[in-house]
N, C-alpha and C positions, 0 to 999 in steps of 0.2 A: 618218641623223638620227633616225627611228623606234628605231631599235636603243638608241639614247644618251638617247632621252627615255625611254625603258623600263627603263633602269638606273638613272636617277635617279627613276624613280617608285618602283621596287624599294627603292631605296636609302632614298628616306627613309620607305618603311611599316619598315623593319628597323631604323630609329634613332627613332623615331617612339613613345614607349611607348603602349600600349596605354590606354585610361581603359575600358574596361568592367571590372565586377566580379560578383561572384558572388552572385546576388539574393538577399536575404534578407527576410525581416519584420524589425520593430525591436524586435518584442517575443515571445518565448515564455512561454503561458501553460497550466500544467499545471495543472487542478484535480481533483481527488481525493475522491470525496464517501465516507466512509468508511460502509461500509455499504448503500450503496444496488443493490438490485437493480435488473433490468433494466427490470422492468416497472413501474416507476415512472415510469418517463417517459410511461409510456402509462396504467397506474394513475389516476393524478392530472393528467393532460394538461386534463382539459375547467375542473380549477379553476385550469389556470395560467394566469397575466397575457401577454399579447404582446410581451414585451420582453424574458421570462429564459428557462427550458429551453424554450417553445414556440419561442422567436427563434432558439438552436440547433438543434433539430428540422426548425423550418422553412426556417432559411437554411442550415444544413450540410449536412456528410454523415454520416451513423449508420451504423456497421458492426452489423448485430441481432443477429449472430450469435459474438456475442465472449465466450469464455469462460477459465477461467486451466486453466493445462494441469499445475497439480500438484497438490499436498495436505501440508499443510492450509490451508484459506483464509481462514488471518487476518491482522492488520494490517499487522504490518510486512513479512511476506514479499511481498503484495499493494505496498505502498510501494516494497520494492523492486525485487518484479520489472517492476513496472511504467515503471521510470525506467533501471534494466537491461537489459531485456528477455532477461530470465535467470530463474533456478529457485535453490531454496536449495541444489540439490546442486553451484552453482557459486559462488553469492551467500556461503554461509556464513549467512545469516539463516533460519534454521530454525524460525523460529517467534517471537511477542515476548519468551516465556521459556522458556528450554531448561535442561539440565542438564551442564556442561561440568565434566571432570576431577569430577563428581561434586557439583560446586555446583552450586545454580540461578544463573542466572545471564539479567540481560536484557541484549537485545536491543544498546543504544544506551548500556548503563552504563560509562563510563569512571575513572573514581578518577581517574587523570594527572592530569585536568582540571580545576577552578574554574568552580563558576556567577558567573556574570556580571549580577547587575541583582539577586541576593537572597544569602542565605548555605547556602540549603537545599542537599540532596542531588537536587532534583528538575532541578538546572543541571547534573549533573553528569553531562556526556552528548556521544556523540560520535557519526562512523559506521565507525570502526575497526575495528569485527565486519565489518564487511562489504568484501566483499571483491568487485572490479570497480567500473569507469565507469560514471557517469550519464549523461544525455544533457548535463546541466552541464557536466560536467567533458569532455565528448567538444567541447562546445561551446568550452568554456574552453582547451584543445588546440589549436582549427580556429584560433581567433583571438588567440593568443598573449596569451591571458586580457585580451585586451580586454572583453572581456564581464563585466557584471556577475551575478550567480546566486545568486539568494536563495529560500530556503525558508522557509512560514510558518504555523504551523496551533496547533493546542491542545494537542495530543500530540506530545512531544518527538519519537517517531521519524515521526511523517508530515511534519513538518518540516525532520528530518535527513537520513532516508534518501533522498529524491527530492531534496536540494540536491548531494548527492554529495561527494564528499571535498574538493573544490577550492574550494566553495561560496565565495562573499564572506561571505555570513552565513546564520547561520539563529533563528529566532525560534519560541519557544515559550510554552506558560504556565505559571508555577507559581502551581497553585493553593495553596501555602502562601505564596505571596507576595501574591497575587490581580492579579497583571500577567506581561508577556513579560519571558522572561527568553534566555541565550545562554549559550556555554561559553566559556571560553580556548581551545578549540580553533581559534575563531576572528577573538578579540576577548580583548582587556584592557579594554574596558569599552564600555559600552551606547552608539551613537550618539547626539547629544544631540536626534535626532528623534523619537527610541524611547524617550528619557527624557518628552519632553515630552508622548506618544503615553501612555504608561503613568501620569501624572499625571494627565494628564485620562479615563481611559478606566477604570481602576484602580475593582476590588470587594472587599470584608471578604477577608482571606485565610480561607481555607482553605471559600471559598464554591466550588462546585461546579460554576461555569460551564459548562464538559460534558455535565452533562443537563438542560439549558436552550436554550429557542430562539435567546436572546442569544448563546449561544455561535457560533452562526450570523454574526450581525448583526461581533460583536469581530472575527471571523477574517476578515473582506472587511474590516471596517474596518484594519484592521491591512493586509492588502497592498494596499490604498489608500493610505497613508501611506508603504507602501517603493514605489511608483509613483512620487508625488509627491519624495518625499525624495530617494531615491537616481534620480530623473531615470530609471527603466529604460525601456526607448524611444524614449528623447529626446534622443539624442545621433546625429546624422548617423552614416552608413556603421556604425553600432553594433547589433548583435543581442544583447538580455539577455533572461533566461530569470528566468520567478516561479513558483514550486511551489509550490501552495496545497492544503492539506487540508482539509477540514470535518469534524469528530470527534465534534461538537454529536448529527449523525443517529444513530453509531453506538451510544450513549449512551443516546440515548433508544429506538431501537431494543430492543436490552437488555432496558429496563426495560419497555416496554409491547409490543414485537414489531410484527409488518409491517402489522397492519391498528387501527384505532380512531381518536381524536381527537388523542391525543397525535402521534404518528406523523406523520399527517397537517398538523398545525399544522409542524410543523419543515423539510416540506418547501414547506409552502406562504411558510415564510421564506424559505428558500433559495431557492425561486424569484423573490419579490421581491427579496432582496440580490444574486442575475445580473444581474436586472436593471439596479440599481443597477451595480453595477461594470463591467456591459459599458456603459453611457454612459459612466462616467467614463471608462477607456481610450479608448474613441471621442471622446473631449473631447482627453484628455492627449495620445493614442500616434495616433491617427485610423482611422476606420472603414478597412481594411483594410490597415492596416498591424501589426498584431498577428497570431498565429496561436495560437489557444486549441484545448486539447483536454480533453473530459470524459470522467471514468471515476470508476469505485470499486476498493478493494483486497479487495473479495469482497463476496457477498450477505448471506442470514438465511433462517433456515428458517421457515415460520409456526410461531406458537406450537400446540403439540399436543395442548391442551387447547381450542380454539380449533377446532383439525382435527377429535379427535374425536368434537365435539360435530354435526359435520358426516357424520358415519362414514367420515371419512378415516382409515385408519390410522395412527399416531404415536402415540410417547409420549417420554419422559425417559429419559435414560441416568445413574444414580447411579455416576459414576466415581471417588468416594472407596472408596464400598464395592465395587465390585472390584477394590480395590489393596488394600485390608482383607484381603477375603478371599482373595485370590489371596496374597498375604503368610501369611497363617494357615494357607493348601493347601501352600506351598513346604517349610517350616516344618517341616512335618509328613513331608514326603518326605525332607529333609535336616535330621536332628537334630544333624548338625556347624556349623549354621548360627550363627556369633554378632550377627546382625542380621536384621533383614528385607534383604530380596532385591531388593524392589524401592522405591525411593527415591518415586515418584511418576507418575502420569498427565497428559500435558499434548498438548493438539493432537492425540489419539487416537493417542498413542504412549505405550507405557509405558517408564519408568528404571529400569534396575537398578544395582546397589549393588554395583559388583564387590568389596569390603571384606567383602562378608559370606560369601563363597566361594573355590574355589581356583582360578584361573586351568582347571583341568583338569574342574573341575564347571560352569562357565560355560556350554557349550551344553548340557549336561544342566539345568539350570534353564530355561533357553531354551524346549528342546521340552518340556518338564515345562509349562511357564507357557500353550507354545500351545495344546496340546493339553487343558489343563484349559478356558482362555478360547471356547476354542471350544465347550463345552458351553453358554454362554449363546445362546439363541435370538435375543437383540438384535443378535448379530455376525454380519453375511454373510459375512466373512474376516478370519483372526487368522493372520497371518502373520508371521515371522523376519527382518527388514528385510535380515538379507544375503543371503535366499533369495528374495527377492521376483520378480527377471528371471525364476525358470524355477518359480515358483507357477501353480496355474489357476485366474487372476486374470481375465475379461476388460476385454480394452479399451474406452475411454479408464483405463477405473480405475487397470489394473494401472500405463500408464506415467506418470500422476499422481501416485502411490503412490512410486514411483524417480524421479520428477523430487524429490521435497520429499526426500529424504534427504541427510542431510551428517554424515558419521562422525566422530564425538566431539560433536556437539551434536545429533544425532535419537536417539531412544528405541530400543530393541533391539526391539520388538514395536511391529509397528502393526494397529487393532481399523478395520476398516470397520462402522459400525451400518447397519441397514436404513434404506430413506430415510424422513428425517422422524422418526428417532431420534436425539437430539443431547443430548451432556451439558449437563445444566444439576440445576435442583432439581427433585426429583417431589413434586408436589403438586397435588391438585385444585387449588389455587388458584392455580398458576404463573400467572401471564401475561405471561412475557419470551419471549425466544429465547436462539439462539445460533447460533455458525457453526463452518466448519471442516472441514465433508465434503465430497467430489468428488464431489457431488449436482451436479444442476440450479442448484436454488436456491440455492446456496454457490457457484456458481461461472458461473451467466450475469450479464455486465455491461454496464455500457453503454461505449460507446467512440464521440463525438463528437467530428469536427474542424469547426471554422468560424474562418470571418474571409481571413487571408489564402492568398491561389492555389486555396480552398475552392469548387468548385461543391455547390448543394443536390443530398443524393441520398441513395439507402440503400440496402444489401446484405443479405443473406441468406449469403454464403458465409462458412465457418468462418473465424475470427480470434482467435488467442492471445493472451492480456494481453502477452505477450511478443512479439507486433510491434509493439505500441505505440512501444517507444523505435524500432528500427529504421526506422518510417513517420516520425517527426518527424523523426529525424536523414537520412533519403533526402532531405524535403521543404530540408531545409535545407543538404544538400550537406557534411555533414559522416560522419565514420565513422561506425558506430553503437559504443554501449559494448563492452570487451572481452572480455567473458562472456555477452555478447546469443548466444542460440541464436535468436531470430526472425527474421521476413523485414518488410519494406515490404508493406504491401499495397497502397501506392496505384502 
């Protein structure tokens, strides 16, 4: 009798289906503060309010010790290694503009494609350059695109590149239209919430909302409306993902650099518009059923006029005029030359012009160019980018330096300056910045998770922008993207 009630208890758990499932949050929130170092959060800590970056501080967890593990650290590679958790030597995104087959060429620029909501060139954008999954689209994999994945910011690529190729949408602004706009990549035209978002939200074209606090304010307003609209969280057993950028900081950053009034005002927006949007989700999606995570796609050097006046050492690196002259030296060495040699400077890489040489002179200009470049005192290393693994580079530099390269769009020479040497204009009267060195400063960030399965906490152990994807996608049980070289760290 025991025997026969044992078979039919067996029996019916194995016809029985199963109802657990695989826990998730109902909302992934990626936000992206472009430009913000780390110590902003503790910087400006005593004037934040209790409901925005204090309420993540205080209620997450802070990794403190997060920093990007290539070079150079600007936007969009930041964008995407951070949604990646990959480097441009896998990503293909080598910088926001590079020099391919010998054009410049950006980052996100498609031709194919059609802007969607204006007639400009500024719609005409995709993430086709880039190559590898997002956590989107690893997302959109896991649940047979059940999920919805939208990106949203002021800068076309902090919007595209973190939505990932499989994205639902992505939204941007053109400022010659003075509202968000989208591509045919994926969309034939504007949702009619986006229409009516942009009617009422809409500024004089070709008004500059980017280096304005408002730009702040429009960018949460705006993925407040694809909360609401596109229902993201709000659909039973459903996990969507929102990738928000803020481009507003790096903008005015730029223009005024890391310390003064300006500065200060944009982050003190940005702390109140956290605010703001972590109620609404708490309203819409409910207090822990979202999972938010904060970062930036690199730092800012202090301004070096600024330093100096401190006797910090720094100054300006005038990188037009060492392509002047480094063009004018080459020149001189090869009178068979029927062009300059070198095409341009970008991301502390230089371009050369193979049209102006013979295939068979190409590394003879090469070490010609390094070995001249190296006479400048601002360079700690001027290096061969194919020579780079067995230069004597020390680490973390050298393998920063070979993570950011990607053959046919990085520069044939890359210049390390001394720290707190950064191109920009030399002038007593600069007061901007800039970024892009595998410094310190250019390359500590912050990396917060809060909300759901989050206990409050903080670390000190080393962390790469590039476990960022991997940690969100472990938390959520799905693969991490295909060119992720990072680990989870939770």
């Amino acid at each position: 009798m025991k025997k026969t009630l044992l078979s039919i208890l067996l029996f019916l758990v194995a016809i029985i289906p199963s109802t657990a499932q695989v826990e998730r949050p109902r909302l992934v929130v990626g936000l992206v503060v472009d430009q913000m170092r780390w110590d902003y959060l503790y910087y400006y800590y005593n004037d934040y309010g209790a409901d925005g970056l204090k309420r993540l501080l205080d209620e997450g967890f802070s990794y403190e010790n997060t920093q990007i593990n290539y070079s150079p650290a600007v936007t969009a590679i930041g964008h995407s290694s951070i949604y990646t958790g990959s480097v441009p030597a896998f990503t293909g995104i080598a910088g926001n503009w590079f020099w391919e087959n010998g054009q410049p060429t950006y980052c996100c620029a498609d031709t194919t494609v059609k802007s969607v909501g204006s007639n400009s060139r500024e719609g005409q954008m995709s993430p086709r350059k880039m190559l590898g999954t997002t956590i989107g689209d690893e997302l959109h994999l896991a649940t047979d695109f059940h999920s919805k994945v939208i990106g949203v910011a002021l800068k076309d690529r902090a919007a595209i590149l973190p939505a990932g190729h499989s994205a639902n949408a992505a939204y941007w602004w053109d400022t010659s239209a003075g509202h968000f706009v989208s591509s045919t990549f994926y969309m034939n035209d504007l949702p009619q919430w986006v229409k009516d978002f942009n009617k009422a939200n809409h500024t004089k074209p070709k008004f500059n909302i980017k280096t304005n606090d408002d730009g702040v304010t429009m960018t949460f307003r705006m993925a407040e409306a694809a909360v609401d609209n596109e229902q993201l969280g709000q659909t039973a057993g459903q996990t969507d993902m929102l990738a928000i950028s803020i481009s507003s900081t790096d903008a005015i950053g730029h223009e005024y650099s890391t310390r003064g009034p300006e500065n200060k005002s944009v982050y003190l927006r940005l702390d109140r518009d956290v605010a703001t949007f972590l109620k609404h989700l708490d309203e819409e999606v409910g207090k822990g059923n979202y999972l938010l995570f904060l970062t930036a796609d690199h730092g800012a050097s202090h301004n070096y006029n600024f330093l100096k006046s401190h006797r910090i050492p720094a100054d300006g690196w005038d990188y037009d005029k060492s392509v002047s002259e480094l063009n004018k030296y080459l020149r001189s060495q090869f009178p068979s030359m029927t062009s300059d040699p070198v095409l341009g400077e970008d991301n502390y890489h230089f371009f050369f012009n193979d049209k102006a040489y013979s295939a068979e002179e190409k590394q003879k200009v090469i070490d010609a160019s390094v070995e001249y470049l190296k006479q400048d005192p601002q360079f700690l290393y001027v290096v061969d980018n194919e020579k780079i693994a067995v230069s004597s580079i020390p680490e973390p530099i050298k393998s920063r330096l070979i993570n950011g390269i990607f053959r046919g769009r990085s520069g044939e020479i890359t210049v390390v300056t001394r720290p707190q040497i950064f191109g920009a204009t030399v002038s007593p009267d600069y007061k901007g910045t800039s970024h892009g060195q595998p410094m310190a400063y250019d390359v500590h960030i912050p990396f917060v998770l809060y909300g759901w399965h989050v206990d409050h906490g903080e670390s000190t152990k080393p962390v790469n922008i590039t476990d960022i994807a991997p940690t969100i996608c472990a938390m959520l049980h799905i693969q991490m993207p295909d060119a992720a070289i990072g680990n989870s760290v939770r």
